[in-house]
Phi, psi and omega in degrees: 000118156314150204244141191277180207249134187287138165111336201304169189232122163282345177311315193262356152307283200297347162300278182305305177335298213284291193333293192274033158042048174264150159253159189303314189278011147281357160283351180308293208314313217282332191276352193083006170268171185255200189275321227274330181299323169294331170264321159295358242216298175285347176265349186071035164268354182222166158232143199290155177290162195307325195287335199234049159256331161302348202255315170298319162282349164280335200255338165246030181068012202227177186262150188340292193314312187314353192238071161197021173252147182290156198263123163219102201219126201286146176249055165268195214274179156244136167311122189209154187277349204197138163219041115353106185268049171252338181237031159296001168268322161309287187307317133347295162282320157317316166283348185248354167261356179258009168272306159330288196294005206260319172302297188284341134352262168348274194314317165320290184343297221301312198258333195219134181236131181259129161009091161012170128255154189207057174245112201272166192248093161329299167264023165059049159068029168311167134297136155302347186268355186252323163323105167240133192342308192281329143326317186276321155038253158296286173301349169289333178273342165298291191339304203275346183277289204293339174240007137082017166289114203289204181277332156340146190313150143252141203265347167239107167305292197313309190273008136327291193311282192324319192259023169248357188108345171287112191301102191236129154214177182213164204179135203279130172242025165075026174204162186251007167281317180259162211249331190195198171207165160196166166210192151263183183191110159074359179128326168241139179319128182223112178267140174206111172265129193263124164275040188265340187263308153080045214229124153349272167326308190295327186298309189289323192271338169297328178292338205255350150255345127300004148296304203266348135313296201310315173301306143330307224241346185340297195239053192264155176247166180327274198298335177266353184268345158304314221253342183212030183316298172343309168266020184257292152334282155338313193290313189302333189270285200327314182305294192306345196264328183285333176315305175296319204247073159307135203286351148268319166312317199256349196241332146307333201253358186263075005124308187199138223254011148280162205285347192271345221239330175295323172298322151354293206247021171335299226256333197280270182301352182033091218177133214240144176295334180293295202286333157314329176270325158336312198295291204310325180316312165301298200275053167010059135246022184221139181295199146249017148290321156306286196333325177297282163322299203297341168282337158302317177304292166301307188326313202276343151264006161082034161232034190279138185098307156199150195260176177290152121094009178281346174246016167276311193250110179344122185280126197275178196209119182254175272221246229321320188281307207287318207279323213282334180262003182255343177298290174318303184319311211249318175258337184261040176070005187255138186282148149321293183310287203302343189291285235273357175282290174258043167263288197073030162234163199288147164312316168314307186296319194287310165304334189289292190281359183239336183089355186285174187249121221290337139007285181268025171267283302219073201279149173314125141265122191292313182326320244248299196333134166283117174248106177287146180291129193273198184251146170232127200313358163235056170262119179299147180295340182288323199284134169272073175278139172268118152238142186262124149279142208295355194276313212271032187274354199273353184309177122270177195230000000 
């Protein structure tokens, strides 16, 4: 009888599986196992036999060691635009990649320290469920006080997030609903924005409403965030638009109540015309019978999906993971092999979530270099030496 291999964590198999949108019984298939073995594998009544851990790591992309470091990952909820179970396999994988990014963390931390965290508690331990629109507001205009932002455009958001602490990567998550996830973990905020859309404007209002989960939402659990998504969502979007768009600076530049005059100031607010009207709608300065028209309006022009000037403004990208591991590489003493020891994932993920370039994961093999034979240097120049070439050595002389 195999016998299964000691240390295993089932924990980080549902992680890689869920990362690469596998179902349990196709990881059966892929491994030669049946479904049920695969579940026992994941529930941790079995652990898999030695042979077929190398088989597991080929087929779900990570190095050996990953399934054997401890999961040690907090059990609040994570944040999604959507929990539609048409897209419960996406969310899986969006949550087992922001299980990634959380890994390389781990592993940076060890060598490099990224920004405190610094996000304060705005609502003094409320219940979220007590939050009424001019509260949340109200903590968007704390937020930006507490970090010392005036009313004025913010010209990088990520790099706000970032120096407040927030662990950020991005990564194509296979679907164009959802925009991003975010949770707390271990004491810190961790965000992953999906590059499926790759649209400036879209980039900036998915980080700032997941900043207002992240602000809002700290300590909602699974079950109350299932039992009350709905206003959760709410809170959160109302949070990004008052974030972005403060309603006297942004209420000031808004000049005329058309689609032409929003588009103006487009480039100013890095701010999408949808979410301008969204904002004003909120802070009533539009009925909801204009409101209705200016969606008529945008509909009739074609700029659902994408607007004029979306492909003028940048898409911002973040830093910090990225910055932190070409630092450890050049300055912190570390080799490749030991970064990737303790990470356990392929260079292609650390580059796809961190943004680095997969490149510099990707040391030269030096072994492999050819060395040709020379002449040897204390042969006198007087002396009638032969060299033979290694083509012609099957030769006679």
């Amino acid at each position: 009888m195999p016998t299964g291999v000691e240390g295993f964590v089932p924990a980080r198999l549902r992680m890689a599986r869920a990362a690469r949108a596998l179902l349990q019984r196709e990881l059966a298939v892929l491994v030669d196992r049946s479904d049920g073995t695969v579940s026992k594998w994941e529930s941790g009544d079995q652990a898999p036999e030695p042979s077929v851990i190398h088989t597991l790591s080929t087929v779900l992309e990570v190095d050996s060691g990953w399934f054997f470091k401890p999961a040690d990952r907090a059990s609040g909820a994570s944040f999604f635009r959507s929990l539609k179970s048409a897209l419960g396999r996406m969310r899986d994988k969006a949550e087992a990649k922001l299980d990634f990014i959380e890994s390389i963390f781990d592993a940076i931390s060890m060598y490099i320290d990224l920004p405190d965290v610094d996000i304060p508690d705005i609502i003094g331990g409320r219940d979220f469920r007590t939050l009424r629109g001019s509260d949340v507001e109200h903590c968007a205009r704390l937020l930006r006080e507490h970090w010392s932002l005036n009313e004025e455009p913010i010209d990088d958001l990520l790099l706000v997030i970032e120096n407040a602490g927030v662990i950020v990567g991005h990564d194509e998550l296979g679907s164009e609903k959802l925009d991003g996830v975010s949770r707390w973990s271990n004491g810190r905020p961790y965000m992953l924005l999906a590059r499926d859309k790759n649209v400036g404007v879209r980039r900036r209002f998915d980080a700032a409403h997941e900043l207002g989960h992240i602000v809002l939402h700290k300590h909602v659990t699974p079950d109350e965030l299932y039992a009350h998504f709905n206003l959760i969502e709410e809170q959160a979007m109302l949070f990004a638009g008052a974030f972005l768009l403060p309603d006297a600076s942004f209420g000031d530049d808004v000049r005329s109540l058309s689609l032409d005059a929003l588009l103006g100031i487009k480039l100013k607010w890095k701010v999408s015309v949808a979410a301008m009207i969204k904002r004003l709608s909120a802070m009533e300065r539009v009925s909801a019978d204009y409101e209705r028209k200016l969606w008529q309006y945008y509909s009739y022009r074609r700029w659902r999906g994408f607007e004029p000037l979306d492909d003028v403004i940048e898409v911002e990208q973040p830093h910090n993971l990225a910055a932190s591991i070409n630092i450890a590489l050049s300055e912190g003493g570390i080799s490749r092999s030991e970064l990737f020891r303790n990470i356990n994932l392929r260079p292609k993920d650390i580059s796809n979530l961190t943004g680095i370039s997969e490149s510099l994961l990707t040391p030269s093999n030096v072994n492999l270099i050819r060395l040709h034979p020379v002449v040897k240097s204390n042969i006198a120049p007087s002396q009638e030496a032969k060299v033979i070439n290694i083509s012609d050595r099957g030769k006679r002389l």
